[in-house]
Phi, psi and omega in degrees: 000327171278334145352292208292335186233064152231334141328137194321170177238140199240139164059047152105026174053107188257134191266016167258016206273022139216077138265128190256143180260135358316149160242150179266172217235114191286123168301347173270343172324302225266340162289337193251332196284098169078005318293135159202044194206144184236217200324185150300144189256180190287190183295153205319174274150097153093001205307320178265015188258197200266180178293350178300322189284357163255139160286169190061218213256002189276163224245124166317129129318168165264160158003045199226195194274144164291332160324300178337318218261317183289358193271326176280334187306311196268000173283277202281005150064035178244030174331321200232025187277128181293116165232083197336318178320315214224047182254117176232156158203219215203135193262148157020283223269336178262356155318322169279318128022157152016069186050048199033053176288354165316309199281334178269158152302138215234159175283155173307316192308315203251045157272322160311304173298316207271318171292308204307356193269359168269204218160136179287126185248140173244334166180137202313126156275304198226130190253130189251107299179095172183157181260154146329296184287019172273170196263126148289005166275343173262354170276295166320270154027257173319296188289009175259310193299294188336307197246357157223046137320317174297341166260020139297322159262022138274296182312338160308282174293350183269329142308335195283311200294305180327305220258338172265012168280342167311322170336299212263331190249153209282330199263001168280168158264165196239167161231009187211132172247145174192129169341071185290122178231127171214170185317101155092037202174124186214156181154175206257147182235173171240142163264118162262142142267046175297298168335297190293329183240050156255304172295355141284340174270353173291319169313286148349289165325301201283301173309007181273298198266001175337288191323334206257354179278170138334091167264176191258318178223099185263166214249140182232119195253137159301107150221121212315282192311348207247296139001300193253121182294129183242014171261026202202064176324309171310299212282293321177323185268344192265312195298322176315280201265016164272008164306307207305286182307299179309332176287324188298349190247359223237105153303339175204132173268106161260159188232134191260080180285154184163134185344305182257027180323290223273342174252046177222138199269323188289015173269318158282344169294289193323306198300337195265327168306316207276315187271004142309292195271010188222068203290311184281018171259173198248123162281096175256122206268138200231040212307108150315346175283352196278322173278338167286320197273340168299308168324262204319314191295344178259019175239343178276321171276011176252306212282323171307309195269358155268050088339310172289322150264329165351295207262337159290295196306356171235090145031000192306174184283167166274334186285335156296323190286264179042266191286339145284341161292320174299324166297330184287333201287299188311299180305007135343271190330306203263350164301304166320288237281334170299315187277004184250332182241036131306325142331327190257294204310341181272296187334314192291332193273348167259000172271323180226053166320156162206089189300354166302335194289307202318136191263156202190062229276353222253182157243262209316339156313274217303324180275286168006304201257293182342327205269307167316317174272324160319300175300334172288306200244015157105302193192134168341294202295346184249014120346271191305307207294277193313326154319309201274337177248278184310299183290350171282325167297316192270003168264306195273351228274316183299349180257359177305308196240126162286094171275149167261127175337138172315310198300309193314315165329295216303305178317315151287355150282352167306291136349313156287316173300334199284324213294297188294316174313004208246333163304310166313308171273008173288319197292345182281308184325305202276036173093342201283170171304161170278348191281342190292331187272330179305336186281310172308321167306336192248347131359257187303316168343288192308317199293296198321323202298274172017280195295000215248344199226349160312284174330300190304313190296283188322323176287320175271021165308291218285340147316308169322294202262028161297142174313138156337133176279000000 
């Protein structure tokens, strides 16, 4: 001890070097760390007790000071030093449970349950890379579509198929009666929408219970709350500067992006560990606006297709359904356009990175990652030049121009074909021909293609003409 506080002050004078030992772990540490650790937690859990009180296989440390361990981290340059005891995770898919309640802040009381829902790991498939001051509900979101959207569309068609004998029987009810004239076939036909909206609750469903199915390979994931005993000040101060070593075990970095990532250092920290020890792994930049704005659009294209029957079926005027298309489509629009050029303003803020900028409440931290990014990349400054340059191409350059994911498509079109079914089978009902329904079919076909490429124009519209950052 006396040692550390007579040694030279190295990187901007560190202001912990006569800090006396023990030291308690600082609500801003624990505000600041990945950001990924929240309030301060209660007093230690179990700290003096015997091995009974952890669950599995981890292991007590022996005894020492919580000062100690970050102190030695940074003496000995072991940033990225492995330490196998306490590599615990969690797969993917249980993360996502109960509605992602993992994700939310929790009473202090349930942080022991909450590390205990992990398992002793030899290594990550995936380290999940986000700040606290992002909502945990749009990070559920993102990882929920991202990863069972196909069971969202197995949940679809298997309602959509359930739903058309409804079709067929007479004693149900319809909602529209109407005149049909098509190609070899003219005559009154009835509409039902059992389809359309049985494939949304089939959808819906299925992401409900997507967390709860059977994988074949489930993904074992890195995650803070989970990943680190936080009922535990030792054990919770060893997982803190032991990130380094878990990224080093780590196959893949997602980064859960949003506007204030990039200005949190243990966040710039996660990203600069990994492609030290993982030069050749893969970073995947993971923009949260993507799923929010697909959610609105399946919540716009359902409010659109009853709008079409709605309003013949109560008589209302046509100049009405109109302008209610038109508000919705516009509140769309200005919805797009907002979330596209939240979009530029986060490239430009990684385009014009400054790690000086970067926030910290901690002065040992900021030297901790500071000492640590220096020994890697030479200097701050050649650090920030990469950030702002190589890695900003190869992360943001795909996101310059806004596309919607291939897979996603399937997903807006789900609503519109369930949408067309339901025409396509009044016409089967009423009798028509094959040729007339076969006519029909391409009909409606022509409609999904229509609306599918209307969407593709209005999004990238609204990329274009997004505001300036």
């Amino acid at each position: 001890q006396v040692f550390l506080c007579q040694r030279p002050r190295r990187y901007g004078a560190p202001a912990w070097n006569n800090q006396r030992f023990p030291m308690e772990i600082s609500p801003e540490l624990l505000a600041e760390v990945g950001i990924s650790f929240e309030e301060q937690s209660d007093p230690v859990e179990g700290a003096s007790s015997g091995p009974s009180e952890f669950s599995g296989s981890f292991m007590e440390p022996k005894p020492e000071s919580m000062g100690s361990i970050r102190e030695k981290k940074l003496i000995d340059m072991k940033h990225l030093e492995v330490e196998s005891d306490i590599i615990r995770g969690i797969s993917l898919q249980k993360t996502l449970r109960s509605f992602g309640a993992v994700w939310m802040k929790s009473h202090p009381g349930k942080r022991r349950e909450r590390w205990e829902r992990s398992i002793q790991v030899q290594r990550f498939d995936l380290f999940l890379s986000h700040t606290w001051l992002t909502n945990g509900r749009w990070k559920v979101l993102s990882l929920l579509l991202q990863s069972s959207w196909p069971i969202f569309l197995v949940g679809w068609i298997i309602a959509v198929l359930a739903a058309i004998p409804l079709h067929f029987m007479e004693d149900l009810p319809s909602v529209l009666s109407y005149t049909c004239t098509s190609f070899a076939y003219e005559g009154s036909c009835t509409l039902r929408v059992y389809t359309h909206y049985f494939g949304m609750m089939g959808g819906i469903l299925g992401l409900l219970l997507a967390p709860y199915i059977p994988s074949f390979r489930e993904k074992m994931c890195f995650l803070d709350v989970v990943s680190i005993h936080q009922a535990d000040q030792v054990y919770m101060q060893r997982g803190i500067y032991a990130i380094g070593g878990f990224l080093a075990v780590s196959a893949e970095l997602q980064i859960l992006w949003d506007r204030p990532y990039f200005d949190r250092l243990w966040c710039v920290f996660e990203l600069a560990a990994f492609r030290t020890c993982n030069p050749q792994g893969k970073i995947s930049l993971t923009p949260l606006f993507v799923e929010a704005c697909l959610v609105f659009g399946l919540v716009v294209l359902y409010a659109r297709t009853s709008l079409h029957w709605l309003f013949p079926a109560l008589n209302w005027p046509e100049e009405l359904s109109y302008a209610l298309h038109a508000v919705i489509i516009l509140h769309f629009l200005h919805y797009c356009r907002g979330i596209l050029h939240k979009k530029r303003q986060m490239i430009q803020d990684l385009r014009n990175f400054d790690l000086t900028r970067v926030q910290c409440s901690s002065s040992f931290d900021r030297d901790f990652i500071q000492a640590g990014i220096c020994k890697w990349y030479g200097s701050s400054e050649a650090f920030t030049i990469y950030v702002k340059g190589p890695l900003a191409d190869e992360l943001a350059e795909p996101f310059s121009r806004f596309r919607v994911p291939q897979p996603y498509w399937a997903v807006l079109a789900a609503p519109l074909i369930s949408f067309e079914l339901c025409w396509i089978l009044a016409i089967i009902n009423a009798g028509a021909s094959v040729q007339g329904v076969a006519w029909m079919c391409w009909i409606r076909t022509s409609h999904v293609l229509l609306e599918l490429t209307e969407i593709k124009f209005v999004v990238e519209a609204c990329d274009y003409f997004a505001e300036p950052s």
